[in-house]
LOZA-756281 format. One line per field, with one value per residue (C-alpha): x, y, z; residue number from 0; residue in one letter. Coordinates in nm, 3 decimals. Example, Ala and Ser with C-alpha at 12.3 -4.5 7.8 and 13.67 -1.06 7.14 Angstrom:
// residues 2
u = [1.230,1.367]
v = [-0.450,-0.106]
w = [0.780,0.714]
n = [0,1]
res = [A,S]
END
This chain:
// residues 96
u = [-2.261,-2.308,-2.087,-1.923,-1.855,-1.646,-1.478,-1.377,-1.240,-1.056,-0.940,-0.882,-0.464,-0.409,-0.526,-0.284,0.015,-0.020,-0.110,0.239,0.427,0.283,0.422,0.754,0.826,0.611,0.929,1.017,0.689,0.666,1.031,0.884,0.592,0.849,1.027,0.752,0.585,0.911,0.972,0.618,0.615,0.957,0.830,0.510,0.672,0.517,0.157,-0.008,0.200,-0.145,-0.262,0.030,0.077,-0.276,-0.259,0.062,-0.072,-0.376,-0.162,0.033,-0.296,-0.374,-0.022,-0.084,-0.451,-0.320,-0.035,-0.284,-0.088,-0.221,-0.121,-0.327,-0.253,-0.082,-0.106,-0.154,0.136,0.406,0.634,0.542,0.372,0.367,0.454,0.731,0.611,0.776,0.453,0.569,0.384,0.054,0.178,0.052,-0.243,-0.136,-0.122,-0.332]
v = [-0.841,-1.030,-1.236,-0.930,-0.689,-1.022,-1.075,-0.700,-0.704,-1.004,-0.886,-0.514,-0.595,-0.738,-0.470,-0.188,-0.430,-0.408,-0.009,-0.020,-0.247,-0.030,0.292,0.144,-0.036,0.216,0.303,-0.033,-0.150,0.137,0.000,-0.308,-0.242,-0.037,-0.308,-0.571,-0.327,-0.309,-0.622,-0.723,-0.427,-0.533,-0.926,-0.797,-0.567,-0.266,-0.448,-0.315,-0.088,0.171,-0.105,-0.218,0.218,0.210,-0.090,-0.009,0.365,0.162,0.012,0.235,0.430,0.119,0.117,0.533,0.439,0.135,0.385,0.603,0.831,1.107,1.070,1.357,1.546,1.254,1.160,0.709,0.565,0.871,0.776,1.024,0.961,0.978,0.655,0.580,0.853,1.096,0.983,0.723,0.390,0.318,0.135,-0.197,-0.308,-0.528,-0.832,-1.087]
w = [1.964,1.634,1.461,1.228,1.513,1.678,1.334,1.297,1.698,1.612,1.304,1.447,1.567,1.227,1.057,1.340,1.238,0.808,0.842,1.070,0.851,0.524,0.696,0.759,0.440,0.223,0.022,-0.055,-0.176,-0.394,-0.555,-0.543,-0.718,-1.022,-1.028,-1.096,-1.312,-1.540,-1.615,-1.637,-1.918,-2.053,-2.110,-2.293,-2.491,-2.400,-2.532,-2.155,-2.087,-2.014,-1.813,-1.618,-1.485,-1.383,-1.197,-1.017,-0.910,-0.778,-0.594,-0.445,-0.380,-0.133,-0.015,0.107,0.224,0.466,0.585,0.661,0.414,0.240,-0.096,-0.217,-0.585,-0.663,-1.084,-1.074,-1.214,-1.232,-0.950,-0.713,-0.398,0.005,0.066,0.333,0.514,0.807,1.090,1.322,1.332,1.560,1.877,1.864,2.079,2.396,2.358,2.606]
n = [0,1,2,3,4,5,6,7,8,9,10,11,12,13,14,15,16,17,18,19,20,21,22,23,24,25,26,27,28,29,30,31,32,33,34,35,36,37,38,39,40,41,42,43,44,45,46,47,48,49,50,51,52,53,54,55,56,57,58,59,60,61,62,63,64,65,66,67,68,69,70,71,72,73,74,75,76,77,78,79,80,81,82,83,84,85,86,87,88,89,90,91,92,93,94,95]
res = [X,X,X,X,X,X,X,X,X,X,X,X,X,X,X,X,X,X,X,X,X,X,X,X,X,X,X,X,X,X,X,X,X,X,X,X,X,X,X,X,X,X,X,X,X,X,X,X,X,X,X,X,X,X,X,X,X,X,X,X,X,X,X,X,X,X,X,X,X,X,X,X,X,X,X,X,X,X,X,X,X,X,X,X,X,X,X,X,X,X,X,X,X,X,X,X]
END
């Protein structure tokens, strides 16, 4: 086994817990990311304002993808997505 199929095993119960905590919390983020997104427009006066809605519906894209999400037909940056989802959460890997 060579040293990146150890990392990725090691790294493998982190990576259950996020996609968990991103499925959970999906809905939040998403209002977080608004938020930030809002004020970060409001304090540059609308300057970025292209920028800023592409870079929050990128990141609400990663949001859906670590959810394991959907998120398909969705337009970047208009508010609608499948975040916070209706699945239920991975159980989490033993721990030992």
């Amino acid at each position: 086994m060579g040293f990146l199929d150890k990392l990725k095993d090691k790294l493998a119960p982190a990576k259950d817990k996020v996609s968990g905590l991103a499925q959970q919390h999906g809905d939040k983020i998403d209002h977080g990311l608004d938020k930030a997104a809002k004020v970060v427009d409001a304090k540059t006066k609308g300057k970025y304002s292209d920028k800023i809605q592409t870079g929050t519906g990128k990141a609400k894209h990663a949001v859906d993808r670590l959810a394991g999400t959907s998120g398909g037909g969705k337009d970047a940056g208009d508010g609608k997505h499948a975040g916070g989802g209706g699945t239920t959460p991975p159980t989490p890997p033993p721990t030992s």
